[in-house]
Biopython code that builds the backbone (N, CA, C, O; Angstrom):
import numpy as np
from Bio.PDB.StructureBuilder import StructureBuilder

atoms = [
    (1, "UNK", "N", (0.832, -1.193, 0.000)),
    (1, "UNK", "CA", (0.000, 0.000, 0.000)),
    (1, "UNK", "C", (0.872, 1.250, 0.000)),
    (1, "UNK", "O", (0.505, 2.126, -0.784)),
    (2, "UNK", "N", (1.804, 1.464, 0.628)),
    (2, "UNK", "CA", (2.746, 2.115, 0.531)),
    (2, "UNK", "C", (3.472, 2.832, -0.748)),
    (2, "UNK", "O", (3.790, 4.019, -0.824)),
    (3, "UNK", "N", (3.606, 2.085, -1.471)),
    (3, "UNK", "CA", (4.145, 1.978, -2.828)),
    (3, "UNK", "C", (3.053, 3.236, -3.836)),
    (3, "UNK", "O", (3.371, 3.582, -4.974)),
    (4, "UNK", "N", (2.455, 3.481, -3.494)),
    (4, "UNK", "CA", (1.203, 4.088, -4.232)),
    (4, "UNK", "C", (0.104, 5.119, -3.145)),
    (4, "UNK", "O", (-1.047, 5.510, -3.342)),
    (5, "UNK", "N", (1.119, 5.341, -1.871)),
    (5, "UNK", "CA", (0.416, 6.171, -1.215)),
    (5, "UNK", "C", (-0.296, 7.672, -1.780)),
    (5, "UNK", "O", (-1.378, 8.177, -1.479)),
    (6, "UNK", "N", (0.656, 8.093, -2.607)),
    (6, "UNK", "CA", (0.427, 9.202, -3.381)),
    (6, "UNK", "C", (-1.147, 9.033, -3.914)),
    (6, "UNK", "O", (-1.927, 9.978, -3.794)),
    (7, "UNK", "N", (-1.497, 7.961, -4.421)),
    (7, "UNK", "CA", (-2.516, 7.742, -5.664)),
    (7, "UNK", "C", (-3.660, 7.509, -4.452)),
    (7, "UNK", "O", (-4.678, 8.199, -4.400)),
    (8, "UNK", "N", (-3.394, 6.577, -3.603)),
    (8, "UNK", "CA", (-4.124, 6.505, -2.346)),
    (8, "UNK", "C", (-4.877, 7.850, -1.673)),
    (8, "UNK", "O", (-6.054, 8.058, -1.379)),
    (9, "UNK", "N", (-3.669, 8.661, -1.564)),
    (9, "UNK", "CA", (-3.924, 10.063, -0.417)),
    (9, "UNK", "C", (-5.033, 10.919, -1.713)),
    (9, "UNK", "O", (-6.084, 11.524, -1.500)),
    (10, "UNK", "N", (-4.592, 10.770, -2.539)),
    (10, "UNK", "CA", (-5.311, 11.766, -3.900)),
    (10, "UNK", "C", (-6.964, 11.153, -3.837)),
    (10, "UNK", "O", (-7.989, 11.787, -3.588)),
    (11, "UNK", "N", (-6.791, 9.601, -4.178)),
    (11, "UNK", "CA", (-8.701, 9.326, -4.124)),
    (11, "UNK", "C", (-8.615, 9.480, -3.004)),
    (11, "UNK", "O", (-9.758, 9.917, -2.869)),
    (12, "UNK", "N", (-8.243, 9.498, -2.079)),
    (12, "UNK", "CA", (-9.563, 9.461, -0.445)),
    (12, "UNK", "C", (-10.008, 11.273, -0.467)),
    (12, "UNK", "O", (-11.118, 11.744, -0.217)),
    (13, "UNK", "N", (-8.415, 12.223, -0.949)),
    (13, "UNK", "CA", (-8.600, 13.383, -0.758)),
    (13, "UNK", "C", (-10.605, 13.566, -2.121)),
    (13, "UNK", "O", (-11.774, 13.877, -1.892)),
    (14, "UNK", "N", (-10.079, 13.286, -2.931)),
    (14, "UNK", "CA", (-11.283, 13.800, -4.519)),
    (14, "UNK", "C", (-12.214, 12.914, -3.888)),
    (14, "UNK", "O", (-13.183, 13.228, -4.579)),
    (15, "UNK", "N", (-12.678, 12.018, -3.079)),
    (15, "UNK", "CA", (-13.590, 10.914, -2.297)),
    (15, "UNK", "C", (-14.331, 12.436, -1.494)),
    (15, "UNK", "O", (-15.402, 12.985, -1.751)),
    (16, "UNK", "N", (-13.360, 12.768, -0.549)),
    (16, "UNK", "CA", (-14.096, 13.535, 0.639)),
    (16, "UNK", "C", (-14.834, 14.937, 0.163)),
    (16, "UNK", "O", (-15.831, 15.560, 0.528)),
    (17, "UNK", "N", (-13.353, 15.172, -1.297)),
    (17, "UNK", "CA", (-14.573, 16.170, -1.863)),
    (17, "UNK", "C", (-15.802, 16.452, -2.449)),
    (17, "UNK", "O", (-16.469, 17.483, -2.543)),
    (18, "UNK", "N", (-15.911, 15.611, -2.723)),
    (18, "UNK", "CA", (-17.393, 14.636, -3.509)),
    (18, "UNK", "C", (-18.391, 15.093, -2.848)),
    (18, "UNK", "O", (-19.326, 15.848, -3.114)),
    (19, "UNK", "N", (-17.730, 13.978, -1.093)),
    (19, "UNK", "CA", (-18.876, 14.147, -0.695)),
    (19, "UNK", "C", (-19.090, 15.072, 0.074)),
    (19, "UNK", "O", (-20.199, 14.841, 0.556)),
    (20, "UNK", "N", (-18.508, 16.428, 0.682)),
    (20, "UNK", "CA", (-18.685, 17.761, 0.975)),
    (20, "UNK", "C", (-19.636, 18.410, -0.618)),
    (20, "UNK", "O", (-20.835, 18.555, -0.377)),
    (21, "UNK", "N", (-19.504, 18.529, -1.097)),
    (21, "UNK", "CA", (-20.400, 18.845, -2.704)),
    (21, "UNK", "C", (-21.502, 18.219, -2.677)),
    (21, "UNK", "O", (-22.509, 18.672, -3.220)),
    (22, "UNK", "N", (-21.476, 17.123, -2.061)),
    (22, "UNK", "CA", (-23.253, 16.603, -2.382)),
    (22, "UNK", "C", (-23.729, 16.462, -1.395)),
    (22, "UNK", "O", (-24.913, 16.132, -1.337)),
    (23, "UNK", "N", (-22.664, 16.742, 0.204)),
    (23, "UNK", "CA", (-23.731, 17.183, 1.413)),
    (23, "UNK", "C", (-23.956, 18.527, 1.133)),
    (23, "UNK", "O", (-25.167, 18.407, 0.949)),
    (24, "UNK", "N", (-23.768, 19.600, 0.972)),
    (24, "UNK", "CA", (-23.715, 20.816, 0.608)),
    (24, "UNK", "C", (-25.101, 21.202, -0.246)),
    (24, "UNK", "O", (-25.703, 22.273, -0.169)),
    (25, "UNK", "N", (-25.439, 20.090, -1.052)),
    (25, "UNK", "CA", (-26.633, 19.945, -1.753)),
    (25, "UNK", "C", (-27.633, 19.902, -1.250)),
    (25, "UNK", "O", (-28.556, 20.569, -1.719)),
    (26, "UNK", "N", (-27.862, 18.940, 0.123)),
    (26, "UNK", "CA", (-29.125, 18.488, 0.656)),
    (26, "UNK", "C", (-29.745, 20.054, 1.362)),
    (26, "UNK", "O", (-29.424, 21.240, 1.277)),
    (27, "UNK", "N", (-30.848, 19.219, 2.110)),
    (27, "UNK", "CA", (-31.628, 20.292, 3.001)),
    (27, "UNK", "C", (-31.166, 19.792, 4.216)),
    (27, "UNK", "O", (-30.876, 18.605, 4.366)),
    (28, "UNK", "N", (-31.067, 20.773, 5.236)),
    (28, "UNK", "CA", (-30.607, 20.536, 6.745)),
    (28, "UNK", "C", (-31.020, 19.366, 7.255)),
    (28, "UNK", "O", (-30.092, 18.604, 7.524)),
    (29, "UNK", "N", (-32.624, 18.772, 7.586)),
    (29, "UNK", "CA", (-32.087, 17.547, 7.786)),
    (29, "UNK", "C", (-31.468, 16.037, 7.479)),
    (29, "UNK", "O", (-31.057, 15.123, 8.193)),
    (30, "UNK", "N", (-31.613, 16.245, 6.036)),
    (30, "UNK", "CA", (-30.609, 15.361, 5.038)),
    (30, "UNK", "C", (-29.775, 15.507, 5.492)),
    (30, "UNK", "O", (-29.445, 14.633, 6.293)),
    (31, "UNK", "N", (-28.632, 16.992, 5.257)),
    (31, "UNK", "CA", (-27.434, 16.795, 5.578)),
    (31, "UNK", "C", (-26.993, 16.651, 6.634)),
    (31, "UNK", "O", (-25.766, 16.581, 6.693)),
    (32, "UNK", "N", (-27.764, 16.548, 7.889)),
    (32, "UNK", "CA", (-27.569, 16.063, 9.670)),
    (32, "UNK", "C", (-27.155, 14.613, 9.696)),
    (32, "UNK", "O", (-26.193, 14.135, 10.298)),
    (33, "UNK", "N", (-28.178, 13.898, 8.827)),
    (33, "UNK", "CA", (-28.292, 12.152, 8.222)),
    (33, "UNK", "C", (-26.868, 12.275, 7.995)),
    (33, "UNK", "O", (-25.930, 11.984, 8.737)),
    (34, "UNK", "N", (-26.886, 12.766, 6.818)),
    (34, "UNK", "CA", (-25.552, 12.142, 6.043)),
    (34, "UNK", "C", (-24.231, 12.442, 6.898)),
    (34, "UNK", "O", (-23.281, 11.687, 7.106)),
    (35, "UNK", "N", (-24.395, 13.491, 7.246)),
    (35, "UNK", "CA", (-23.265, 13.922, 7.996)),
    (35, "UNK", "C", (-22.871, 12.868, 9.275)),
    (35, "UNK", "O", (-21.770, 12.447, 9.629)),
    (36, "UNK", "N", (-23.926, 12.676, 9.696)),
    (36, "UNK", "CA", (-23.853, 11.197, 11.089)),
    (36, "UNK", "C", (-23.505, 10.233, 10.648)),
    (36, "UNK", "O", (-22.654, 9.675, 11.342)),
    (37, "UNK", "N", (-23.801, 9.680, 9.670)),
    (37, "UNK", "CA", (-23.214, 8.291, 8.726)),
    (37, "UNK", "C", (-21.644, 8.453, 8.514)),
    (37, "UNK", "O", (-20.960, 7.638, 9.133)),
    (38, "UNK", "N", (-20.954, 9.416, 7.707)),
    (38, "UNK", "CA", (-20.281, 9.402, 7.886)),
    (38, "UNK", "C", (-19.147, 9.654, 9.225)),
    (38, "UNK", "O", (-17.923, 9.525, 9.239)),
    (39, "UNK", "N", (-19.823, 9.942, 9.992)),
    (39, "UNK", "CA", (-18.986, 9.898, 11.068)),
    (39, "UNK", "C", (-18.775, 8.650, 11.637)),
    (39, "UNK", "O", (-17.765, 8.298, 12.246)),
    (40, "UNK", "N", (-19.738, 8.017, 11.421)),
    (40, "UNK", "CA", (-20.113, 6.522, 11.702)),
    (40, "UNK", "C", (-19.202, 5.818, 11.211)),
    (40, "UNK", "O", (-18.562, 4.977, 11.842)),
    (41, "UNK", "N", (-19.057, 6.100, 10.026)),
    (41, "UNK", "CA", (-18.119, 5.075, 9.015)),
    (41, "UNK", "C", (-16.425, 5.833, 9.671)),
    (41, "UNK", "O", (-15.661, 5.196, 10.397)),
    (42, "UNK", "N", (-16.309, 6.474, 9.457)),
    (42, "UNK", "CA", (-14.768, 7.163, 10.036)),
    (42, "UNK", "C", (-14.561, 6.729, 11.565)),
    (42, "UNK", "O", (-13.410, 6.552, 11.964)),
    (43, "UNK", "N", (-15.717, 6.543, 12.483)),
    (43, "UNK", "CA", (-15.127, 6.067, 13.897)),
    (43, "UNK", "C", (-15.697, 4.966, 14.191)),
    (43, "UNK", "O", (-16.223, 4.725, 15.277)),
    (44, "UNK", "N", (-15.615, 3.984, 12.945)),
    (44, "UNK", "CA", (-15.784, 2.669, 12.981)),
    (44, "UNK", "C", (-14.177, 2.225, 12.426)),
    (44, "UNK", "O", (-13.547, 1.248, 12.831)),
    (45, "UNK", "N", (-13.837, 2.957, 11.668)),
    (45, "UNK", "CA", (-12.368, 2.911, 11.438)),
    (45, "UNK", "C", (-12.267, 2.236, 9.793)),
    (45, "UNK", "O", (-13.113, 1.569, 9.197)),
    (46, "UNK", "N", (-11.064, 2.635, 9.393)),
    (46, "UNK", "CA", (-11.269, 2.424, 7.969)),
    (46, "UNK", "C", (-9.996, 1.255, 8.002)),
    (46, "UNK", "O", (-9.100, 1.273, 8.846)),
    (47, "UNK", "N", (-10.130, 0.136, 6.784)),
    (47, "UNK", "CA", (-8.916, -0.279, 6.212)),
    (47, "UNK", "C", (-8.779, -0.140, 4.785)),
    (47, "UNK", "O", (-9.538, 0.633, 4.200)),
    (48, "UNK", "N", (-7.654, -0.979, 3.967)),
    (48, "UNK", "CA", (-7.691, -0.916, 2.991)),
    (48, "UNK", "C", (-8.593, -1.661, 2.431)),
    (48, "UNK", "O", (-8.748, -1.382, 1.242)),
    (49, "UNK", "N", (-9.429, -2.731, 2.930)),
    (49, "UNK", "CA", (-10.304, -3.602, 2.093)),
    (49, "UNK", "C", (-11.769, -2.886, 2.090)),
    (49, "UNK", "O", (-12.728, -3.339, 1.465)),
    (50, "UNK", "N", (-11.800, -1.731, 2.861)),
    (50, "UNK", "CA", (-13.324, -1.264, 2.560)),
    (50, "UNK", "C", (-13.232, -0.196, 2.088)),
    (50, "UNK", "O", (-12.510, 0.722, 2.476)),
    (51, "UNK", "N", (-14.500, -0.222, 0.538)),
    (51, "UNK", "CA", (-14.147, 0.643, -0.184)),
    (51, "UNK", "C", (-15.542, 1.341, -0.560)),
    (51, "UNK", "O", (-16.261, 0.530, -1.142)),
    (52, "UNK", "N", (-16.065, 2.433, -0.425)),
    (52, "UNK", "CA", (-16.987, 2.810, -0.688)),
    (52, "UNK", "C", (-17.479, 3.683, -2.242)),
    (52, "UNK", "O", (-17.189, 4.875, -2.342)),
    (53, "UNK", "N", (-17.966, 3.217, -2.986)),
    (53, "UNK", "CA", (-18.073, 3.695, -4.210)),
    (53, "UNK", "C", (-19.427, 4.386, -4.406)),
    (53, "UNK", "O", (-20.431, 3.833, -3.956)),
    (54, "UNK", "N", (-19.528, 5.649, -5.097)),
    (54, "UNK", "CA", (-21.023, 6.183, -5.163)),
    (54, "UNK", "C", (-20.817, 6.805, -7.315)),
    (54, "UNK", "O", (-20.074, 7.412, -8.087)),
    (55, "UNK", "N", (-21.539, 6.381, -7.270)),
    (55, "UNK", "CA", (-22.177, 6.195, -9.255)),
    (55, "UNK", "C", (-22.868, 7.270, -9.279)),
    (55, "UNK", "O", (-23.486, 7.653, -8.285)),
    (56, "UNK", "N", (-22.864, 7.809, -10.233)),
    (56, "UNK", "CA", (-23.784, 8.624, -11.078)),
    (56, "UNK", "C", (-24.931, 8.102, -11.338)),
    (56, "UNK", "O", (-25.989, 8.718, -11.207)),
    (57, "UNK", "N", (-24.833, 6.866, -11.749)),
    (57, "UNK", "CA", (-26.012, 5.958, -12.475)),
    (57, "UNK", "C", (-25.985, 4.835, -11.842)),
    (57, "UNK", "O", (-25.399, 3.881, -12.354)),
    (58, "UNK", "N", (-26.558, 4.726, -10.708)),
    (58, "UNK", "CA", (-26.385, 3.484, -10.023)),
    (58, "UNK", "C", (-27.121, 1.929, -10.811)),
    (58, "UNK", "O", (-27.940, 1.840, -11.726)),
    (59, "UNK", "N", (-26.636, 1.179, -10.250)),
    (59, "UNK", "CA", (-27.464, -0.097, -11.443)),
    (59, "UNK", "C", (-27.766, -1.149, -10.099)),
    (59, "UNK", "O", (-27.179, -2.074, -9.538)),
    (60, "UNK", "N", (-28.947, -0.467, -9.970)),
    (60, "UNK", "CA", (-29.867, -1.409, -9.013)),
    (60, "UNK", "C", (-31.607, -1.904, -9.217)),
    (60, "UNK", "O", (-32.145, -2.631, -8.381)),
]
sb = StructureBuilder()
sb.init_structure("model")
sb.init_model(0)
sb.init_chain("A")
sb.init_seg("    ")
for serial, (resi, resn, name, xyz) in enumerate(atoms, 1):
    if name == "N":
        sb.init_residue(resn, " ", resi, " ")
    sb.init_atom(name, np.array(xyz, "f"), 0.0, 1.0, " ", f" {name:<3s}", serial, name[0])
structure = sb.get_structure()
């Protein structure tokens, strides 16, 4: 992991900006939600095997 920290630090950095831009979008209590989730997910603790992906066009 090391080897590619650079490429690492860059998506998590363009990741967090994302999603500041599309909490920024909601209405206050949306963005209370979202904002708690992610805190959730950050002090649940992260590794390298969990990876969270969000689509434009989701296929569900």
């Amino acid at each position: 992991m090391q080897e590619n920290s650079n490429d690492y630090k860059f998506s998590i950095e363009l990741a967090l900006d994302n999603a500041k831009k599309r909490i920024n979008l909601l209405d206050n209590p949306d963005k209370k939600c979202v904002i708690a989730e992610y805190k959730e997910w950050f002090n649940d603790g992260l590794n390298k095997h969990t990876v969270l992906l969000l689509r434009d066009d989701p296929i569900i």
